[in-house]
N, C-alpha and C positions, 0 to 999 in steps of 0.2 A: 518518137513512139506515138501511134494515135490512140486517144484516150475516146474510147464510145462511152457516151452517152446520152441522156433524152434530152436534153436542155433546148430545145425547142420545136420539141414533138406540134404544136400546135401548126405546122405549116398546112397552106391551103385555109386555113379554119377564118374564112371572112366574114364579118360579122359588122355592124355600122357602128361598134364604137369608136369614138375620132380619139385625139390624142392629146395629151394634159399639157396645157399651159401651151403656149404659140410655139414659136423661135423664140422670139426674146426670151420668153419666159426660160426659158430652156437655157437661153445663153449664160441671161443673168444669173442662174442657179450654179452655172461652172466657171463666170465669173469670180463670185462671191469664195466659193472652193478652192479656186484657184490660188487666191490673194491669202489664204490663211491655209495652204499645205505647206509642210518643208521644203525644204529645195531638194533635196532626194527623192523626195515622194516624188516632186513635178517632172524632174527628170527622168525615174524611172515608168511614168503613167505618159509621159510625152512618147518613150522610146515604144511602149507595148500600142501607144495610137497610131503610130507612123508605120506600123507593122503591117496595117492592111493598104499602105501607101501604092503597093502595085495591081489591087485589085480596086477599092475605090479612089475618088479623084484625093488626094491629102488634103487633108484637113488638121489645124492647130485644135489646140484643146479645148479652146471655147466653142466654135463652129462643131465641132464631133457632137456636141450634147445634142445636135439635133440630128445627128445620122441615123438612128435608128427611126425615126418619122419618115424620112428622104426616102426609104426601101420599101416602102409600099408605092409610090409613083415608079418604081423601078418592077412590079412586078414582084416584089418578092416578100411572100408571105408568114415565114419559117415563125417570125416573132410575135403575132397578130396578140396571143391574149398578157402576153408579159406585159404590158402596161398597165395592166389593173387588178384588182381584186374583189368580183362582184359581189360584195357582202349584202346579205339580202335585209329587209325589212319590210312591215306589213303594216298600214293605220286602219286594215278591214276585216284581219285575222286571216288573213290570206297562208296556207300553207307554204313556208321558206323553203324553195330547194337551196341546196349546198353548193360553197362558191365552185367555182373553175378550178381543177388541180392543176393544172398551168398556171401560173399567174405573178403577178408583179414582188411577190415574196417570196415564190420562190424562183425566178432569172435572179435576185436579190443575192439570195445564197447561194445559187448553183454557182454565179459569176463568184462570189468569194471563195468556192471551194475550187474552181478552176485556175484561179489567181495565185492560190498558197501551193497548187500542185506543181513537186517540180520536173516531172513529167511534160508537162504540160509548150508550149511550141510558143513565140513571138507572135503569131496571128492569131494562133488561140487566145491566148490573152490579150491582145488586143479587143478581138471582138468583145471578151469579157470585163474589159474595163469601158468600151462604148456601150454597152446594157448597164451599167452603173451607171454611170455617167449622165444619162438619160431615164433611169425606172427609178433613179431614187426622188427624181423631183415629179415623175409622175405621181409617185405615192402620194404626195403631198397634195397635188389636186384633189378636193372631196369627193369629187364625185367619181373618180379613179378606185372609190373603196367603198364604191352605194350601188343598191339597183333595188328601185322600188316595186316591189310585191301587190298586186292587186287581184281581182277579180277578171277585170278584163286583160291584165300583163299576168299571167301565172309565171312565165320565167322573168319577170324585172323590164324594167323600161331601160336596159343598157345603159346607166347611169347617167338618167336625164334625155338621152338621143330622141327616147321618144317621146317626150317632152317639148313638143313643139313652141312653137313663137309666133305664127305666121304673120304677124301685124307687127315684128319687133324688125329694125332693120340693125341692129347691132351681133345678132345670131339665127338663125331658123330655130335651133333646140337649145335647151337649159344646158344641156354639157356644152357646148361650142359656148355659149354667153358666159360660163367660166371656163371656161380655156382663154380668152381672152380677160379673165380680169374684169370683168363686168365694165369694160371701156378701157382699161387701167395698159394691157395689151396692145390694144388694137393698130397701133400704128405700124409697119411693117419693116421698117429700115431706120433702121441706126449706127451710126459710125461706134467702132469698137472704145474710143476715149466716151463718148455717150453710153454705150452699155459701163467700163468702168466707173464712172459717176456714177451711175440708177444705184448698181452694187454695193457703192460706198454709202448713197444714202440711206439703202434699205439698210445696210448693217449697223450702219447710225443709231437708228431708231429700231432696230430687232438684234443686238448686238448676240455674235456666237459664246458670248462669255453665259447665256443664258440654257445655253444647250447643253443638256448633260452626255456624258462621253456614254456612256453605258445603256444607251436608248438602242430601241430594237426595231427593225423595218416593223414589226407585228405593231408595235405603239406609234407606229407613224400610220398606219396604216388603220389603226383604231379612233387614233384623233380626227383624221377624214371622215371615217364614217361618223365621227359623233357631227362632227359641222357638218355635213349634208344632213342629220336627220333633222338636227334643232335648226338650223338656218338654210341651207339650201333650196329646201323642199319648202319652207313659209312664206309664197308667194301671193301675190304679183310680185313683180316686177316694178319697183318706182323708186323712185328719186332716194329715198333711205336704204332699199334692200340693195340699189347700187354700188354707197358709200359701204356699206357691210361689206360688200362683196368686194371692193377695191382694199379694204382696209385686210380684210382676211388673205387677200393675195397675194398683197406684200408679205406679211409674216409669216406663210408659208412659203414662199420662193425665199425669206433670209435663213429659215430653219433648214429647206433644206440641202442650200449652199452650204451652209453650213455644218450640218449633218454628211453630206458628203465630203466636206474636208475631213472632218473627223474619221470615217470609214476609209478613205485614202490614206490618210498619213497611220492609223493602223494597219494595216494593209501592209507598207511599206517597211514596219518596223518589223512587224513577223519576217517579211520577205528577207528582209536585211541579216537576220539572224541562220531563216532555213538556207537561203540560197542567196551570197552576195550577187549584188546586181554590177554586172558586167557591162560597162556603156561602151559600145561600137554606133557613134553617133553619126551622121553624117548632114549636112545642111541640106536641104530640101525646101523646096518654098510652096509656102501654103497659102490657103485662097484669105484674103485680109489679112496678111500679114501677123499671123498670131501667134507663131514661133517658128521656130528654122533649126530644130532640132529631129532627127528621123534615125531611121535607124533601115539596114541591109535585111529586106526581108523577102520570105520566100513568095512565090506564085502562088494563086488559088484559081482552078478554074472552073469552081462551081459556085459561083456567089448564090446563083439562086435557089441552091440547098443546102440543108440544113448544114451547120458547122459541126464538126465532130469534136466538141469540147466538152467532155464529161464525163 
């Protein structure tokens, strides 16, 4: 049965905001998730990934966190503002317009209530556990949940985009110089034993036993905004506001790995109760090696429109 809904009414709607946290960043965020969900959960979030295996190329569960980035070089627009939450602010008394009714809280919940639906189809869900998978560690980029208000920006500088750098060769604009980590990112390839280490160290030092179960994409998404007002925006740029910004990017890429385990392995338990999960698994091989678990799933032959999950 197809389920209509709006869940990413926002296609066509291109806009220059770039996207939270690199790959890595991305990866290590479904790393860290990974390593601290049940083995239910991984099994049943493996089987609804592999579900869009005959429409994109397969991908294992660490690699997915960055698929929703990867569809915008493909042309396809449907998801453009689910990455953020433009929460406004003003240091001129600038009148605030109201964020984006699309936006990174709510793919958040649409994806959770697509999930618990049992209606709801194997590629449907899929797509809706690749928008978790991906918009909950955007949240956690600051500036993913800022756009600053002025005289000469009346609707926001796109959190930081227009914020240039032009004498910085590490970013052109302050969003891209945290998307990478203020240097902390920037390298571009890592072997997957390399991404599991970065994982284990961040979790070392920002352990999930810190994260409370009953936190809310809104409170993730408030803590961003407060670090982009008190530190983000308190530039230049120099050798201290560097170390702040590599220090803060670690413990938001551990929170929220970790935060998304938590939201996956509930997820799982609800799932487990409304609807047992049924594995018709089959091996499939995925690009790095990152699991070999898929699953028999249908055709789609509109990638570049909107998904009908909602």
């Amino acid at each position: 049965m197809k389920i209509n809904h709006c869940i990413l009414l926002c296609f066509l709607f291109i806009t220059l905001k770039s996207y939270a946290w690199n790959a890595l960043g991305h990866r290590l965020i479904a790393q860290i998730a990974y390593e601290h969900m049940t083995n239910d959960a991984r099994h049943r979030f493996s089987d609804f990934n592999h579900a869009l295996d005959k429409v994109y190329k397969p991908q294992g569960f660490i690699d997915a966190a960055v698929w929703l980035d990867t569809l915008n070089y493909q042309d396809i627009h449907w998801y453009k503002t689910m990455h953020y939450i433009d929460i406004p602010f003003s240091t001129d008394g600038s009148k605030l317009p109201p964020p984006q009714s699309i936006n990174a809280i709510w793919a958040i919940e649409k994806s959770n209530r697509l999930l618990m639906n049992t209606y709801a189809g194997a590629y449907d869900k899929g797509i809706a556990f690749r928008v978790l998978l991906h918009v909950v560690g955007d949240l956690h980029q600051p500036l993913h949940a800022a756009t600053k208000v002025s005289i000469d920006l009346p609707q926001g500088d796109r959190g930081g985009n227009l914020v240039l750098l032009p004498h910085f060769p590490m970013a052109k604009n302050l969003h891209m110089y945290w998307d990478r980590g203020g240097g902390l990112l920037a390298k571009k390839h890592y072997t997957h034993g390399q991404i599991k280490k970065m994982a284990h160290d961040l979790t070392s030092r920002y352990p999930c036993s810190q994260v409370q179960a009953d936190e809310t994409p809104l409170k993730w998404a408030e803590e961003s905004h407060k670090i982009a007002v008190t530190t983000v925006y308190q530039l230049p740029i120099n050798e201290h506001y560097q170390q702040k910004t590599q220090h803060i990017t670690e413990r938001r890429i551990s929170q929220a790995g970790c935060r998304l385990a938590l939201l996956l392995n509930k997820l799982d338990s609800s799932l487990s109760v409304a609807l047992p999960h049924k594995r018709t698994f089959k091996v499939v091989k995925t690009v790095g090696g990152r699991d070999s678990i898929g699953s028999t799933v249908m055709n789609h032959n509109h990638a570049k429109s909107r998904p009908t999950i909602f």
